[in-house]
N, C-alpha and C positions, 0 to 999 in steps of 0.2 A: 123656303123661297126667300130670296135677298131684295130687301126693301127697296125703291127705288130714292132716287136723291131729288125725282121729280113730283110734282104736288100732284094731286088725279085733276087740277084746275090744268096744269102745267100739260099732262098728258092729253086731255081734253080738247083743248085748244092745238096741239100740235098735229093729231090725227084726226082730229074736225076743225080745222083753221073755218074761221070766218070772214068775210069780207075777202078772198083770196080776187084778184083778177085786176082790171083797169076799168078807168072811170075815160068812157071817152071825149066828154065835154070839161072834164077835170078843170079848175081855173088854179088849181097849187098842186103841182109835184113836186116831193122833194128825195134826193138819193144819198143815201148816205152808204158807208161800207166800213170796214175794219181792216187793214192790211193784215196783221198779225192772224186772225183765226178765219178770214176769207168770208166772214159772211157781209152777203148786202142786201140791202132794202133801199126796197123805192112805192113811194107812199103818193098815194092820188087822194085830194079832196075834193069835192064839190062846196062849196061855198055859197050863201046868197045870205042878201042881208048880214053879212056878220057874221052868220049860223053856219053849222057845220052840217050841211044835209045828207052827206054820203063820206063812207071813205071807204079803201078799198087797198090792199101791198100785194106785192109784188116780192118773195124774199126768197135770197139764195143761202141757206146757210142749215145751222144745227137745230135741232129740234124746240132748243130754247129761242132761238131770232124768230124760227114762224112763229110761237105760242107768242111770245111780245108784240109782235107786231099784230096779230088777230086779235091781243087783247087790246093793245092803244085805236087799232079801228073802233073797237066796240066802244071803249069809253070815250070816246073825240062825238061821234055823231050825237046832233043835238045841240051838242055846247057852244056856246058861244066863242069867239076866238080868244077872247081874255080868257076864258076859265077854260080853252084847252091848252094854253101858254102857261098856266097854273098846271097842269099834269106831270109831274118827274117821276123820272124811272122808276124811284124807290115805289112810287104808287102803284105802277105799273106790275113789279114786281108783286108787290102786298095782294094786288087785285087778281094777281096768279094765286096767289098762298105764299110765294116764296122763290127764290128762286137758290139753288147751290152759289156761293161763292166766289166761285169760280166761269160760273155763268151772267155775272151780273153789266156784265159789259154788253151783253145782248139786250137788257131794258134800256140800257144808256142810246146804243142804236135808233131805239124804239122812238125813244124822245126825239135825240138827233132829226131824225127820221119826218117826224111829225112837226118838229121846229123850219126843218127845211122848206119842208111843204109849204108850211102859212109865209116863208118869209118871199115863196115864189109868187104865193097869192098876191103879198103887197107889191114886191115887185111888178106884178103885171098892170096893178093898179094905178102906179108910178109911185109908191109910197116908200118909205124905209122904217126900218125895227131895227132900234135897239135890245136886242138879247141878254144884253150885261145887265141892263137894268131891269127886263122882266125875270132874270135868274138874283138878282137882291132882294127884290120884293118876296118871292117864296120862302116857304121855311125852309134852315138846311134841313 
């Protein structure tokens, strides 16, 4: 039997996604997509106080974009919005096991995804983020 290139976290999450659906009081979506390999996501948070109470995608694509994106649900709820602005793919990935290579444009999504969201929250709030300087402050 030939090994898969996917982790059993990686398979886990893609045939038991979590958080799959819409948030319908939602105060951040955000959509992101890929042109090149067609996958998209679109990422609902619930927000109060600062806190991340709920999240929930929406994703159209390969087995690796649902697994990323049911795991950055998972790790987003709870945290605060600074230390969900602290979450990059490579973690995303780590927090799978791993992802192939060639797959790794699907955690990037993931973040994408998650950064959009919070930047809809401020926006609604009337505020603005800068992203250049919360992507300095993390490690590469």
């Amino acid at each position: 039997m030939e090994q898969s290139p996917y982790s059993e976290k990686v398979m886990d999450h893609f045939l038991h996604p979590r958080n799959v659906g819409e948030i319908a009081d939602a105060n951040g979506i955000g959509n992101v997509g890929n042109p090149v390999c067609g996958d998209v996501m679109r990422m609902y948070l619930k927000i109060e106080n600062d806190i991340i109470t709920d999240a929930k995608f929406k994703t159209f694509g390969c087995g690796a974009a649902i697994s990323t994106s049911s795991m950055v649900t998972e790790m987003v709820k709870g945290k605060s919005i600074k230390e969900a602005l602290g979450i990059s793919n490579k973690a995303v990935a780590q927090a799978l096991g791993g992802l192939p290579a060639i797959k790794m444009h699907c955690s990037v999504l993931a973040e994408q995804a998650l950064k959009s969201a919070i930047k809809d929250y401020y926006k609604r709030q009337g505020k603005d983020i800068d992203f250049d300087d919360v992507d300095k402050r993390r490690d590469p």
